[in-house]
LUMZALUM-226719 format. One record per atom (N, C-alpha, C): residue in three letters; chain; atom name; x, y, z. Coordinates in nm, 3 decimals. Atoms other than C-alpha are relative to their C-alpha. Layout:
{residu = Ala, chaine = A, atome = CA, x = X, y = Y, z = Z}
...
***
This chain:
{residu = Unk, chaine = A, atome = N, x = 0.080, y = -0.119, z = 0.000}
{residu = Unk, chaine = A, atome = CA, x = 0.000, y = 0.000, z = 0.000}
{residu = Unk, chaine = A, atome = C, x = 0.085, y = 0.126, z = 0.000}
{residu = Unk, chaine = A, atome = N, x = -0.100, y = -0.125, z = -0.018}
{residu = Unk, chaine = A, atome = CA, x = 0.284, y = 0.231, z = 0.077}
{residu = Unk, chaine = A, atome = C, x = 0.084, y = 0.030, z = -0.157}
{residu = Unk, chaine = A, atome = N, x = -0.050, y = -0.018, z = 0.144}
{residu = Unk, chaine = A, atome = CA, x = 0.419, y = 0.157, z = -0.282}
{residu = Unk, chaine = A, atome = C, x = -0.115, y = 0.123, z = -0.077}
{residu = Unk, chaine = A, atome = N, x = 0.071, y = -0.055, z = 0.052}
{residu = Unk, chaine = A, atome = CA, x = 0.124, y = 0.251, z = -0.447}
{residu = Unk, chaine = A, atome = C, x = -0.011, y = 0.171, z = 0.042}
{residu = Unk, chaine = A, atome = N, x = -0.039, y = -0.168, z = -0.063}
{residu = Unk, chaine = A, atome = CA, x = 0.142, y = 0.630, z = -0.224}
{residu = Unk, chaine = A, atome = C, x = 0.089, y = 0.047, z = -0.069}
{residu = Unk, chaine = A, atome = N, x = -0.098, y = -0.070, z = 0.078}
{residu = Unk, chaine = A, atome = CA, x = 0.430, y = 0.690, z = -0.354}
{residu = Unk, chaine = A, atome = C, x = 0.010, y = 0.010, z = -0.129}
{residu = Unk, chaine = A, atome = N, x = 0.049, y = 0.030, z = 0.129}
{residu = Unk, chaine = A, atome = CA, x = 0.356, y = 0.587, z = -0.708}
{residu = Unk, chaine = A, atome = C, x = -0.063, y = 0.162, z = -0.040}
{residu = Unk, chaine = A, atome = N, x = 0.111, y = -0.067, z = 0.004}
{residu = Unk, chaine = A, atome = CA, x = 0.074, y = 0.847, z = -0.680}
{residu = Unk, chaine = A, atome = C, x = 0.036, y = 0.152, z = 0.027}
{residu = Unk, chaine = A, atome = N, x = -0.066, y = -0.114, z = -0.029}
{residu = Unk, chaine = A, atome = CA, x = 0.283, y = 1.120, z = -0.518}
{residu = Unk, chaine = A, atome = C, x = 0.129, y = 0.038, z = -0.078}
{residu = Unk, chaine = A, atome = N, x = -0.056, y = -0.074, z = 0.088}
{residu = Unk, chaine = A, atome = CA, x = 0.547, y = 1.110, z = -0.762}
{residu = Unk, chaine = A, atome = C, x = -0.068, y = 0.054, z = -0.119}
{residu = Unk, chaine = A, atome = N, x = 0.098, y = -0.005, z = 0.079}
{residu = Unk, chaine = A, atome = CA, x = 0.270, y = 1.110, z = -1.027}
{residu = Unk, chaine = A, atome = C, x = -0.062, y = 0.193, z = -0.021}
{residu = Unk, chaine = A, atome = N, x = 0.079, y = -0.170, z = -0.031}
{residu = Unk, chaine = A, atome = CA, x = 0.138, y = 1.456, z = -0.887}
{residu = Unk, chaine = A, atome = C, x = 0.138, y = 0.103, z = 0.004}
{residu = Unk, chaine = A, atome = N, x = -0.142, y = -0.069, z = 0.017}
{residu = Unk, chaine = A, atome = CA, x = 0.496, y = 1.585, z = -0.885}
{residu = Unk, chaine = A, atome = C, x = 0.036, y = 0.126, z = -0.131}
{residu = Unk, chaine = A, atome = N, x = -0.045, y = -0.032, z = 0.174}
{residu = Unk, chaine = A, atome = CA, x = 0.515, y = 1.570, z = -1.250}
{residu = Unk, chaine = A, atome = C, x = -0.072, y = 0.122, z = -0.075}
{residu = Unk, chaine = A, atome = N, x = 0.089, y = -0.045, z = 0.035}
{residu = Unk, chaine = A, atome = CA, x = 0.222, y = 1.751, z = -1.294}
{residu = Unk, chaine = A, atome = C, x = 0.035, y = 0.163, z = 0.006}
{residu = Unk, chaine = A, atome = N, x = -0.009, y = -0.120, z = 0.017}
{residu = Unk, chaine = A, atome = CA, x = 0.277, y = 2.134, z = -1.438}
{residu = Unk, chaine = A, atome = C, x = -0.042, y = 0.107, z = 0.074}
{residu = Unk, chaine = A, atome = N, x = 0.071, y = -0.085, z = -0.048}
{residu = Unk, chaine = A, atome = CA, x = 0.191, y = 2.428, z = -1.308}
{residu = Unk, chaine = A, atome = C, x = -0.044, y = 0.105, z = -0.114}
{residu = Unk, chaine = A, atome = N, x = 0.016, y = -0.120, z = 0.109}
{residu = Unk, chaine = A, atome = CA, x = -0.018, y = 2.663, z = -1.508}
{residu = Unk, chaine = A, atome = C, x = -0.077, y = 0.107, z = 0.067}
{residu = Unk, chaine = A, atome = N, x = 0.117, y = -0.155, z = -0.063}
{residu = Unk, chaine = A, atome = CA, x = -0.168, y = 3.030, z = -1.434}
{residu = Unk, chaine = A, atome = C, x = -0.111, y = -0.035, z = -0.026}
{residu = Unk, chaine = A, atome = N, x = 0.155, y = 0.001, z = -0.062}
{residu = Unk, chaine = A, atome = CA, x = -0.509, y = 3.087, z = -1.276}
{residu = Unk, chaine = A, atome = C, x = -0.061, y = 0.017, z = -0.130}
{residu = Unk, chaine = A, atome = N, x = 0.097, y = -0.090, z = 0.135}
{residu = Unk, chaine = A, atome = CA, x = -0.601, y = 3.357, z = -1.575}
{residu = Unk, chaine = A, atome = C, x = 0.157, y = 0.036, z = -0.095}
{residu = Unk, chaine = A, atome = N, x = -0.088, y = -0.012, z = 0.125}
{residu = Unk, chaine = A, atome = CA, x = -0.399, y = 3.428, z = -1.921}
{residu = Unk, chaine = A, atome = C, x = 0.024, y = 0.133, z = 0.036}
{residu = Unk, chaine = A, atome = N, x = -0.048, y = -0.089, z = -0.057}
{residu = Unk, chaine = A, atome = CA, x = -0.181, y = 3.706, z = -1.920}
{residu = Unk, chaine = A, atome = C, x = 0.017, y = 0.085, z = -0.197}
{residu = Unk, chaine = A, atome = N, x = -0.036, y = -0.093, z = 0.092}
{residu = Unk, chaine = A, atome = CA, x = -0.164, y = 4.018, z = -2.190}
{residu = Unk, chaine = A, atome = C, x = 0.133, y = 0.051, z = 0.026}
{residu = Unk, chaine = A, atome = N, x = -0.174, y = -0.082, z = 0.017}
{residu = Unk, chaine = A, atome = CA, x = 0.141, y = 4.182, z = -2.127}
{residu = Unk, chaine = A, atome = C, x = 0.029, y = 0.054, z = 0.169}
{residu = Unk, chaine = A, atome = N, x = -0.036, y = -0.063, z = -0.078}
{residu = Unk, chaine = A, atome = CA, x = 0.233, y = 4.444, z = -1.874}
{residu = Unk, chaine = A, atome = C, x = -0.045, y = 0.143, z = -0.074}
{residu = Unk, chaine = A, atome = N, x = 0.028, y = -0.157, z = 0.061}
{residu = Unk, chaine = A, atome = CA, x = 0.117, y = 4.813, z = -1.873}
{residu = Unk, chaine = A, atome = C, x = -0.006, y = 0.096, z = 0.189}
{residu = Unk, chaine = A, atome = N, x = -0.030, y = -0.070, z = -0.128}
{residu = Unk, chaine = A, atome = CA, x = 0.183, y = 5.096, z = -1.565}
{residu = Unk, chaine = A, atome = C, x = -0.161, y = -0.024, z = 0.072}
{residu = Unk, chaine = A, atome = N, x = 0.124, y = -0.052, z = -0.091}
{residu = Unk, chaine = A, atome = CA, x = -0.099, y = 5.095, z = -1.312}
{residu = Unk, chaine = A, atome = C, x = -0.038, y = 0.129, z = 0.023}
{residu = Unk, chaine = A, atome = N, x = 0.089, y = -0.152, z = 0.001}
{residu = Unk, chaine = A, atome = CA, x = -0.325, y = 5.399, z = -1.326}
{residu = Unk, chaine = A, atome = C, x = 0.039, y = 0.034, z = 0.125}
{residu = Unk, chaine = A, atome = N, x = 0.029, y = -0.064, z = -0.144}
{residu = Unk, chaine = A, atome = CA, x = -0.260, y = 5.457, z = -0.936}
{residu = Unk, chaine = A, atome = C, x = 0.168, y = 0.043, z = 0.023}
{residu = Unk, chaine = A, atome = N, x = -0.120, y = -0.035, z = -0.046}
{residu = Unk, chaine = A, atome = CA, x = 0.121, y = 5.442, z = -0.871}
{residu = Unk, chaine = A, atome = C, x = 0.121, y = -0.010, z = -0.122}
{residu = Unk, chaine = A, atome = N, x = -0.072, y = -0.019, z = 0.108}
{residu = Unk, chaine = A, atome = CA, x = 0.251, y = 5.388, z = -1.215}
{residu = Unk, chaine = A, atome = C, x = 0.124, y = -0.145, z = 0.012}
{residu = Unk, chaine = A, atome = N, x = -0.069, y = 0.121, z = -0.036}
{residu = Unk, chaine = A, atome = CA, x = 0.432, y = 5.053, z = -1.151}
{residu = Unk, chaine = A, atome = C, x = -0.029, y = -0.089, z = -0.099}
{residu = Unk, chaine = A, atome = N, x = 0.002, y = 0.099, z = 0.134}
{residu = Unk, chaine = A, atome = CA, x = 0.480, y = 4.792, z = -1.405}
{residu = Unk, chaine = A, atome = C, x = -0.083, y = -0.107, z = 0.065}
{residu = Unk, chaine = A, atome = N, x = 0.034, y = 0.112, z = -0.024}
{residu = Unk, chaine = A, atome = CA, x = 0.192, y = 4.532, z = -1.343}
{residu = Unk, chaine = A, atome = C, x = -0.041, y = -0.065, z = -0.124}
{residu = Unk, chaine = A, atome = N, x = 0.061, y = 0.052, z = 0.122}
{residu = Unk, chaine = A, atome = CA, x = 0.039, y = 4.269, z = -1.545}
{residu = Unk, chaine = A, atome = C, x = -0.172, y = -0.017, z = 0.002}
{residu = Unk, chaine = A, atome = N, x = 0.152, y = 0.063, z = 0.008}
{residu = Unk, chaine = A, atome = CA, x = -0.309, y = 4.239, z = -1.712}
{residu = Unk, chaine = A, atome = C, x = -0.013, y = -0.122, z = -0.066}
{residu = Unk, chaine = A, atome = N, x = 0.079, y = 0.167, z = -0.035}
{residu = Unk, chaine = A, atome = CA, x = -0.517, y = 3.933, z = -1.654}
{residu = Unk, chaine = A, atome = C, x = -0.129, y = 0.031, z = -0.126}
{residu = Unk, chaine = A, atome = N, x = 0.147, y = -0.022, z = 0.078}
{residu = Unk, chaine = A, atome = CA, x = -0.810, y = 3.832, z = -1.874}
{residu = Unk, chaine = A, atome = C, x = -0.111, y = -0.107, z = 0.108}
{residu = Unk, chaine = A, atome = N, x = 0.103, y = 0.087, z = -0.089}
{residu = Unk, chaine = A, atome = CA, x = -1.127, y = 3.718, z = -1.659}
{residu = Unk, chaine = A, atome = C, x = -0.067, y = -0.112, z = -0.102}
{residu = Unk, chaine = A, atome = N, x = 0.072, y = 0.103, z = 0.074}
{residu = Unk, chaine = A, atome = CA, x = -1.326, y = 3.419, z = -1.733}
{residu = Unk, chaine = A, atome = C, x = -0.089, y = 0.033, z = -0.137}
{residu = Unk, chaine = A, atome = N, x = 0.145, y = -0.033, z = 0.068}
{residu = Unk, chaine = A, atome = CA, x = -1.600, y = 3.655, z = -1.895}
{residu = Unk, chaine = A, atome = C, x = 0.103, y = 0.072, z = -0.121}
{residu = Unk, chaine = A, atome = N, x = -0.095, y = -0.074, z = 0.071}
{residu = Unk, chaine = A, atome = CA, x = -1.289, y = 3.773, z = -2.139}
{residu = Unk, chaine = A, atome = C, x = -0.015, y = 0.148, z = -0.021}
{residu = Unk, chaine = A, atome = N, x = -0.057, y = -0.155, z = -0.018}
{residu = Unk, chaine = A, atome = CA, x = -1.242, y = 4.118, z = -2.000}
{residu = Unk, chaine = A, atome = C, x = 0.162, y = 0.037, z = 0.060}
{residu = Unk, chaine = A, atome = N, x = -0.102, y = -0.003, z = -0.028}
{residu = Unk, chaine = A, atome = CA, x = -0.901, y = 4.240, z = -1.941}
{residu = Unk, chaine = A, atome = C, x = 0.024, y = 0.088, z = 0.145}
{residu = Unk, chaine = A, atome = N, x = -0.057, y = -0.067, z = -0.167}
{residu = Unk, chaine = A, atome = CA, x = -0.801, y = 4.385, z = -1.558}
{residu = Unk, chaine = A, atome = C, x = 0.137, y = -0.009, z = 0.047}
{residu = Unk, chaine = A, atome = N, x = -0.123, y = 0.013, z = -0.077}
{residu = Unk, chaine = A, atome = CA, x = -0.509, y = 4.435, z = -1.359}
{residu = Unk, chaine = A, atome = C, x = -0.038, y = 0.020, z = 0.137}
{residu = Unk, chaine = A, atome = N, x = 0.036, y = -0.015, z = -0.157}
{residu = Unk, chaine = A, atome = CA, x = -0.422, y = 4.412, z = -1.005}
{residu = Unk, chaine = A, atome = C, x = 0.116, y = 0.022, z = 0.076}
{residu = Unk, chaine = A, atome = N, x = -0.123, y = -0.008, z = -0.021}
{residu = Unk, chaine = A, atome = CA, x = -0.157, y = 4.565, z = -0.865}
{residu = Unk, chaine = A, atome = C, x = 0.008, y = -0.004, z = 0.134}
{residu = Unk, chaine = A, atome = N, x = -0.070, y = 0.032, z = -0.158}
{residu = Unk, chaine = A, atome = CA, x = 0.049, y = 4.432, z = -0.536}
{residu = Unk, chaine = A, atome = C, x = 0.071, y = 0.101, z = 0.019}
{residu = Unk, chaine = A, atome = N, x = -0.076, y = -0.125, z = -0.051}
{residu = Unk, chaine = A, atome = CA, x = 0.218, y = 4.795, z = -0.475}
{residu = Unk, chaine = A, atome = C, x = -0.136, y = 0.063, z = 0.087}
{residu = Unk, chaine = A, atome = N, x = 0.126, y = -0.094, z = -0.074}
{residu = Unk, chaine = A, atome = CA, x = -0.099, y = 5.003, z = -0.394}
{residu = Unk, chaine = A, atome = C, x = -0.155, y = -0.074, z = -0.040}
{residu = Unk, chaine = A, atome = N, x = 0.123, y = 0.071, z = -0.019}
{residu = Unk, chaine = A, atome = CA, x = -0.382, y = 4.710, z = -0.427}
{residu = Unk, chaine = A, atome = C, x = -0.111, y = 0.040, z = -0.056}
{residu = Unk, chaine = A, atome = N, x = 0.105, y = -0.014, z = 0.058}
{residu = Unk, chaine = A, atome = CA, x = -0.569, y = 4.869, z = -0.670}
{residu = Unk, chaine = A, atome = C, x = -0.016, y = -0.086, z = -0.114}
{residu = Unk, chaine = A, atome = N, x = 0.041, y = 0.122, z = 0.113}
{residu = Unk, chaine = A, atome = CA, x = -0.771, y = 4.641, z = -0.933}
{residu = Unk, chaine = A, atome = C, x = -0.133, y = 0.111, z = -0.055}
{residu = Unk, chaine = A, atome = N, x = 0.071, y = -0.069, z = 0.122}
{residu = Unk, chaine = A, atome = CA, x = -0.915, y = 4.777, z = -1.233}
{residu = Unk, chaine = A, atome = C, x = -0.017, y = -0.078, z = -0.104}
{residu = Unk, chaine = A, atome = N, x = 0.014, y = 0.110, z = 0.090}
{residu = Unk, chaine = A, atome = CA, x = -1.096, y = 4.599, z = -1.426}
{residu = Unk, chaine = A, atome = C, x = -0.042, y = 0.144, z = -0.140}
{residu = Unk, chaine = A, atome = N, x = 0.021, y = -0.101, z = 0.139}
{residu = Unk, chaine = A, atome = CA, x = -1.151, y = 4.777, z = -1.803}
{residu = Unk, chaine = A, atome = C, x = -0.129, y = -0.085, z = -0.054}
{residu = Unk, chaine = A, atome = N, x = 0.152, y = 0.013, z = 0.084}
{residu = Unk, chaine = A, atome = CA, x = -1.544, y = 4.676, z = -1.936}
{residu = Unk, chaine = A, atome = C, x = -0.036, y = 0.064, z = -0.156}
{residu = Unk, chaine = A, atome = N, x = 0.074, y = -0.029, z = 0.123}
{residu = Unk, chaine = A, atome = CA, x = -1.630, y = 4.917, z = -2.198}
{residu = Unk, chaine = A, atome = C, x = 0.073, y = 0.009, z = -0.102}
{residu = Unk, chaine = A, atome = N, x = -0.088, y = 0.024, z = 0.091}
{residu = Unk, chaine = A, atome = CA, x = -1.477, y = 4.911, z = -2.540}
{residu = Unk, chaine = A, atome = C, x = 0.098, y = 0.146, z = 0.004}
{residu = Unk, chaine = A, atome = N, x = -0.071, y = -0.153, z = 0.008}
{residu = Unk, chaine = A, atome = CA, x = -1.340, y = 5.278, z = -2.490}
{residu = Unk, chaine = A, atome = C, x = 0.150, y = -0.036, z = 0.041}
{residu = Unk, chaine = A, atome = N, x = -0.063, y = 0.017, z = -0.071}
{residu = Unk, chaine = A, atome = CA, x = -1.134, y = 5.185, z = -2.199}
{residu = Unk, chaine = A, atome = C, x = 0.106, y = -0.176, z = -0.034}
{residu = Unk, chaine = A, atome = N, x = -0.078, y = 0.120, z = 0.045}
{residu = Unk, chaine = A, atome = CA, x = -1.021, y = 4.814, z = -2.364}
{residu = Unk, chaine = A, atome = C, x = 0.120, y = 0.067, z = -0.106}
{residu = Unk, chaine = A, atome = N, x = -0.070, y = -0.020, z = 0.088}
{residu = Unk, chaine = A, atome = CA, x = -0.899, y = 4.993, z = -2.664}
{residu = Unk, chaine = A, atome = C, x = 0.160, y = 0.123, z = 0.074}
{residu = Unk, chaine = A, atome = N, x = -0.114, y = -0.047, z = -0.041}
{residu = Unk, chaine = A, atome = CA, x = -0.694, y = 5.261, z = -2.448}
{residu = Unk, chaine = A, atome = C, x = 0.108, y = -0.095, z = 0.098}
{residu = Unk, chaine = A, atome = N, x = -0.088, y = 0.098, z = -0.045}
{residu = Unk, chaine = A, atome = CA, x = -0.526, y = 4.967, z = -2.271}
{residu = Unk, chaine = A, atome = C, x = 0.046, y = -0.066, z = -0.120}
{residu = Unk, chaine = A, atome = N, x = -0.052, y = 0.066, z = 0.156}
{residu = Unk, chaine = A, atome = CA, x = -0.445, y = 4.812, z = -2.639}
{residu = Unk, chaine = A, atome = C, x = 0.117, y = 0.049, z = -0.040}
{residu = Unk, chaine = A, atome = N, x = -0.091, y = -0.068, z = 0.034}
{residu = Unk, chaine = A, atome = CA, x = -0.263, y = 5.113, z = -2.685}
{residu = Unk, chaine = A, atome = C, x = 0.127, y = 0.025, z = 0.074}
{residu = Unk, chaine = A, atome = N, x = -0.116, y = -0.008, z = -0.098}
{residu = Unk, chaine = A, atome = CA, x = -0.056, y = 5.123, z = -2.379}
{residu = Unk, chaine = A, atome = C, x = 0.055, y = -0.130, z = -0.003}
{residu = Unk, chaine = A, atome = N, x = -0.060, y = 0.098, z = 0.030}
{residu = Unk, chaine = A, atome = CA, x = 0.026, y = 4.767, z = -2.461}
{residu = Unk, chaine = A, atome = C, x = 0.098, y = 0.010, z = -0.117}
{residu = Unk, chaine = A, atome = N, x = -0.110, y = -0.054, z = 0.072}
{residu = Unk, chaine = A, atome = CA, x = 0.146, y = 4.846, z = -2.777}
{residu = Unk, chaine = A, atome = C, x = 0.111, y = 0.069, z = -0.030}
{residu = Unk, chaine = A, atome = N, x = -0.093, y = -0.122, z = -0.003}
{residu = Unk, chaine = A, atome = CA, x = 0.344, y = 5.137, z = -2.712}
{residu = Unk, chaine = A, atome = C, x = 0.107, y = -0.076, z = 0.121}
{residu = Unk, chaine = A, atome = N, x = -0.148, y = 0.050, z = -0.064}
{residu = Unk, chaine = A, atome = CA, x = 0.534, y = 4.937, z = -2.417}
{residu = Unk, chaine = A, atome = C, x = 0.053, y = -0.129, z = -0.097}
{residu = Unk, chaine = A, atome = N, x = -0.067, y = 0.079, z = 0.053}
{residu = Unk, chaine = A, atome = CA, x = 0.566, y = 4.608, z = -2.651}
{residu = Unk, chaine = A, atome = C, x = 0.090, y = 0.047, z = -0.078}
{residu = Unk, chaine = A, atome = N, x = -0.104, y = -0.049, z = 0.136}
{residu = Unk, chaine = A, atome = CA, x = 0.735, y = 4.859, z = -2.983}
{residu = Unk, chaine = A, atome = C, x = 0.116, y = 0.043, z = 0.115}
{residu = Unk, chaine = A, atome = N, x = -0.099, y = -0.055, z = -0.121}
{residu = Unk, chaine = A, atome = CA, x = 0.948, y = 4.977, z = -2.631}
{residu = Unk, chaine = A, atome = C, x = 0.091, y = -0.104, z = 0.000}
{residu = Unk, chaine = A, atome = N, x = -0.060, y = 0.129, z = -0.089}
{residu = Unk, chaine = A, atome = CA, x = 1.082, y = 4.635, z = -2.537}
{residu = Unk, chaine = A, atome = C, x = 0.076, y = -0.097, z = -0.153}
{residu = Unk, chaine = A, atome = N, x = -0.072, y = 0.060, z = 0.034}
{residu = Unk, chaine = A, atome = CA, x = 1.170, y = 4.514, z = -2.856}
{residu = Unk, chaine = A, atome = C, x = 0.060, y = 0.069, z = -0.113}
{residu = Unk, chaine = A, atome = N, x = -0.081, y = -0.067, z = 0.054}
{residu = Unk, chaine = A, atome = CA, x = 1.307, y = 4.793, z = -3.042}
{residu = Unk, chaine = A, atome = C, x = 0.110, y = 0.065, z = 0.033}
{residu = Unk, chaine = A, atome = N, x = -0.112, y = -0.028, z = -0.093}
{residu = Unk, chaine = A, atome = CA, x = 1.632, y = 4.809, z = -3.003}
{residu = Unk, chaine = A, atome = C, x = 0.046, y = 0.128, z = 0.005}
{residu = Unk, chaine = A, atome = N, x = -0.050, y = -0.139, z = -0.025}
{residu = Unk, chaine = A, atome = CA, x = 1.698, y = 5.173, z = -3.088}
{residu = Unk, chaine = A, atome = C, x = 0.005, y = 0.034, z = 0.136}
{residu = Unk, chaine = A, atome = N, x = 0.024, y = 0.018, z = -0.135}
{residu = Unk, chaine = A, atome = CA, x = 1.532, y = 5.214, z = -2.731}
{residu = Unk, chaine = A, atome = C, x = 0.033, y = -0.041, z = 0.102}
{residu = Unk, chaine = A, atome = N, x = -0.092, y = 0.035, z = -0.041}
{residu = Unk, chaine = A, atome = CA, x = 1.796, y = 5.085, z = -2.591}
{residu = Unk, chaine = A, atome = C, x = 0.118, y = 0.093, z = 0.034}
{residu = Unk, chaine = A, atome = N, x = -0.083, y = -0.105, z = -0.015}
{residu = Unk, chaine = A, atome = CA, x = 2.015, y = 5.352, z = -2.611}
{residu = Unk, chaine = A, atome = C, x = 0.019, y = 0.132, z = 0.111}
***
């Protein structure tokens, strides 16, 4: 019986870990300006939640999705253009 436990517990070992909710990128938090990341909820809306100053903002209407689109974009052309580097 003690075989089989262990069997079962290396079994669960193996087993991956994956995130809660899918992740968009990174964009500053509206409150303290800190690099967090947005989450997409079940109901596929995009939010963040930031562990500096604990504010969570979720974005609903298409206004507010599309100005987070843009602050995504503008840090992704950041991160992998290398001019920007300089």
């Amino acid at each position: 019986m003690s075989q089989d436990n262990a069997k079962t517990a290396t079994a669960e070992n193996r087993d991956e870990l994956k995130p809660a909710l899918p992740e968009l990128g990174t964009v500053p938090c509206p409150v303290c300006r800190r690099r967090v990341t947005v989450f997409i909820t079940k109901t596929k809306r995009p939010f963040i939640n930031c562990g500096y100053c604990s504010a969570r903002v979720f974005y609903n209407g298409s206004r507010s999705i599309r100005c987070l689109q843009r602050q995504l974009k503008a840090t992704h052309k950041r991160t992998n253009n290398p001019e920007s580097k300089r």
